[in-house]
C-alpha positions, 0 to 999 in steps of 0.5 A, a space after each residue: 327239609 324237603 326237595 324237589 329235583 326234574 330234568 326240566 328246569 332248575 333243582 329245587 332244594 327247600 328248607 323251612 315253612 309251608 310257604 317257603 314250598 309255594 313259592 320255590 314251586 314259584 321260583 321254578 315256574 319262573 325260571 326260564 331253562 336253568 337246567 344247570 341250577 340248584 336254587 337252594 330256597 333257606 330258612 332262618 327260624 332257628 340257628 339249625 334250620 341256617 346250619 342245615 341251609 349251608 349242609 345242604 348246599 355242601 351236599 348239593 355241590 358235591 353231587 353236582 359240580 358243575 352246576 352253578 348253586 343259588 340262595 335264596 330265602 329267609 337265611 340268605 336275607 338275613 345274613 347274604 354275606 355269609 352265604 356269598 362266602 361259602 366257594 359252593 355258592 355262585 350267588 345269593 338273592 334275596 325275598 323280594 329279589 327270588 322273584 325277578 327271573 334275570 336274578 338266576 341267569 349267568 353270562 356263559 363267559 363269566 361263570 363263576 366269576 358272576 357271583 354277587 349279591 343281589 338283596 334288596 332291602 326287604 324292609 322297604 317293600 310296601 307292594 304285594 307281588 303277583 307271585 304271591 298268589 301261587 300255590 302248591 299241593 299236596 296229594 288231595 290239598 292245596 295251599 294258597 298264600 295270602 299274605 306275607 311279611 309280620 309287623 310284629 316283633 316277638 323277641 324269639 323270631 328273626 322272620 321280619 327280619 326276612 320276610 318283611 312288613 306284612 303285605 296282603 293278596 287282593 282277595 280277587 286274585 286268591 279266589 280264581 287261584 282257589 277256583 283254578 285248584 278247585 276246576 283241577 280236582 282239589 276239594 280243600 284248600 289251606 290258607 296260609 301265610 306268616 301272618 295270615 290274621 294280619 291280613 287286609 290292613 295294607 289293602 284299600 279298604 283295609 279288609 280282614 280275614 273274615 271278610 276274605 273268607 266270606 268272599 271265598 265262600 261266595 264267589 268260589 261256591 264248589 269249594 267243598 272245605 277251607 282250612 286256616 294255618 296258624 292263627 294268631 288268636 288276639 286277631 280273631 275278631 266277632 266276624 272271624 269267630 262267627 265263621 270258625 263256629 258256624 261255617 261249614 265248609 270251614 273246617 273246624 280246626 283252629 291252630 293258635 299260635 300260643 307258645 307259652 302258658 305262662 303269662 310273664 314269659 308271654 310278655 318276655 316274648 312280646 306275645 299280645 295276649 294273656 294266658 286267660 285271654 288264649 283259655 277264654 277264646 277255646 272255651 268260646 271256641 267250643 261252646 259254640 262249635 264242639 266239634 272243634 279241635 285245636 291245635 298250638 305251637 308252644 315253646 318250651 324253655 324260653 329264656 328265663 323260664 322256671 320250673 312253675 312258668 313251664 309248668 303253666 306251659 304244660 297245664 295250658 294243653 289241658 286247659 287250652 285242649 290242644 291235640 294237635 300239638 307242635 312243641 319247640 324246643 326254644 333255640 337262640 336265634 342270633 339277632 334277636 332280643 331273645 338271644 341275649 337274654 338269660 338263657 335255659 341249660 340245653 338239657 333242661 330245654 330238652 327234657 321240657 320239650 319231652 314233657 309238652 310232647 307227652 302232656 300233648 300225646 295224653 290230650 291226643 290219646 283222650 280226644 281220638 278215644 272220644 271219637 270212636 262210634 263216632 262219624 266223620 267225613 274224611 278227605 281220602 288222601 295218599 294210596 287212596 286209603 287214609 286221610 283228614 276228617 274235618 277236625 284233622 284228625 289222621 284217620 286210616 279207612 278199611 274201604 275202597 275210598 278213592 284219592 280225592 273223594 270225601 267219605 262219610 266214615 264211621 270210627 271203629 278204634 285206634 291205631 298208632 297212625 290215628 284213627 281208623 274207620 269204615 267206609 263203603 263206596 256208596 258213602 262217597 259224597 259227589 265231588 264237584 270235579 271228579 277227574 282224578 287223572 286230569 287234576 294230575 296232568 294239570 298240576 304242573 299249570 300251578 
């Protein structure tokens, strides 16, 4: 969970997803005064993120009484009368509803007598929301949502359910957003979304991913590098390939949404591809582009998971070279297909959970070895003295590297935070933007 509180507007408080803190720095651009607000901004992910959700409002109502407490978010969406219920709560509203600034004003006279629901059935909503182009930052990067909602299904997941049906960003309007951020300073932007590589079916001409890309990196030129969240890996088709393994200004760091090795449990799940599907793609991946480095989500003990589907589960790290690993420890979410099958004892859930983590910490460990002696270019991020390589790897540079430059650094060994490097000032490449102090003054017009 993270939060962020100013004198100036309402207290944000965000639970869940990269998305979730684009649009709650949307939210309070919004808003107009609100000085006497908390919106607590939910997830619903798992059925923790909800009981976090309702500790934080508890918590946030505690120490500040006297302000009026709003929900909104993926949890109120889903479930809008159990957030209504709790006496902390002044309102909920809902995904599409966040957006509309008279949904967070109260009439002085009524107070606490205001309470509502206001959630709209998010299932319905077909148009794509001018908010939806916002963004947010962290230090030297950027995120830019571009795409929101899923139309697919899997048996785990209750996001459709708050989210929607899958709407896309006009292109146009994405790449003044990433030519505004880059005018501020920033040398790489993070596309991201629920569903990024369903993006464009809704538009005219029903664009695709790879052609957004193309487009980004015609139009928006001093762009110095691209990066992709999440991708589902059945929707990387011959255009998208072509520019994950040949466009250099795309970092070459793909993370696939895989979540199991084994290919039973990926039907279970509703997932689209194969085990053999997800392992032929790497191998194409790197064949082509070696330098690139995966990264995966993996669910460990979905229901009805035996010893030897998790163990093709751990086997897929190896297999699939995953060094950026996220690993899941499979939780039921109610309202899902998922919940009401057979389920995984918690504690074998935990302990394949720690399994997948070591199995990812050994591919991790071997592939930051193999890039000793080697050189990078790293995005200095932070007190100005670490930061990401193109492949992401965390890398801890001994120079005098400015926050905001890309440095050509070479690796010299390891530490427990990742790699770490030599630099010298006159390897810094010439940044399209240079004005640090500007891009900070400026981050607020975001």
């Amino acid at each position: 969970m993270s939060s962020a509180v100013s004198n100036i507007g309402p207290e944000m408080i965000t639970l869940g997803c990269r998305l979730n803190i684009a649009e709650s720095d949307a939210i309070k651009d919004n808003i107009n005064g609100g000085d006497d607000l908390i919106v607590v901004n939910s997830c619903a992910v798992t059925n923790e993120a909800v009981r976090q959700t309702r500790q934080a409002i508890r918590r946030a109502k505690k120490a500040s009484p006297d302000k009026q407490i709003i929900v909104t978010g993926c949890a109120a969406q889903v479930d809008p009368k159990m957030f209504a219920a709790m006496p902390e709560v002044a309102r909920v509203v809902g995904n599409f509803d966040k957006y509309d600034q008279n949904n967070f004003a109260f009439s002085p006279d009524t107070g606490e007598s205001d309470q509502d629901i206001r959630v709209s059935d998010v299932m319905q909503v077909t148009e794509t929301a001018p908010h939806m182009v916002s963004a947010f930052t962290e230090r030297s990067r950027a995120f830019v949502e571009v795409q929101n909602g899923c139309d697919h299904r899997c048996t785990f997941c209750i996001i459709p359910y708050g989210r929607g049906n899958s709407r896309s960003v006009p292109a146009g309007l994405i790449v003044d957003k990433i030519n505004e951020l880059v005018d501020l300073g920033f040398r790489e932007v993070v596309i991201t979304g629920v569903d990024v590589t369903s993006y464009g079916h809704d538009l005219p001409g029903r664009p695709d991913m790879g052609q957004l890309i193309e487009r980004i990196m015609k139009y928006a030129p001093k762009l110095d590098r691209l990066r992709l969240s999440s991708l589902d890996g059945i929707e990387i088709d011959d255009r998208l390939f072509d520019l994950l393994t040949g466009e250099p200004r795309l970092m070459p760091h793909v993370h696939l949404s895989l979540q199991s090795g084994d290919d039973l449990i990926l039907k279970r799940m509703k997932r689209r591809h194969s085990r053999k599907q997800a392992v032929d793609l790497v191998e194409r991946l790197k064949a082509k582009r070696p330098e690139i480095a995966i990264g995966a989500d993996i669910i460990a003990g979905f229901p009805t998971e035996t010893a030897a589907m998790f163990e093709n589960s751990v086997k897929l790290i190896e297999d699939c070279q995953v060094v950026h690993g996220h690993i899941f420890p499979y939780s039921p979410k109610q309202g899902t297909p998922a919940a009401k099958m057979p389920q995984v004892k918690g504690d074998v859930i935990k302990e394949r959970a720690r399994i997948l983590r070591d199995a990812n910490k050994t591919s991790a460990l071997k592939w930051r070895n193999s890039l000793i002696g080697t050189e990078q270019r790293v995005l200095v991020e932070g007190n100005g003295q670490s930061g990401h390589a193109e492949n992401f790897a965390n890398v801890t540079v001994n120079g005098d590297g400015l926050e905001g430059e890309i440095i050509r650094c070479t690796i010299t060994g390891l530490d427990q935070n990742g790699l770490i490097a030599e630099s010298a000032p006159s390897n810094a490449f010439q940044s399209n933007v240079r004005n640090i102090d500007s891009r900070s003054q400026n981050e607020a017009k975001l």
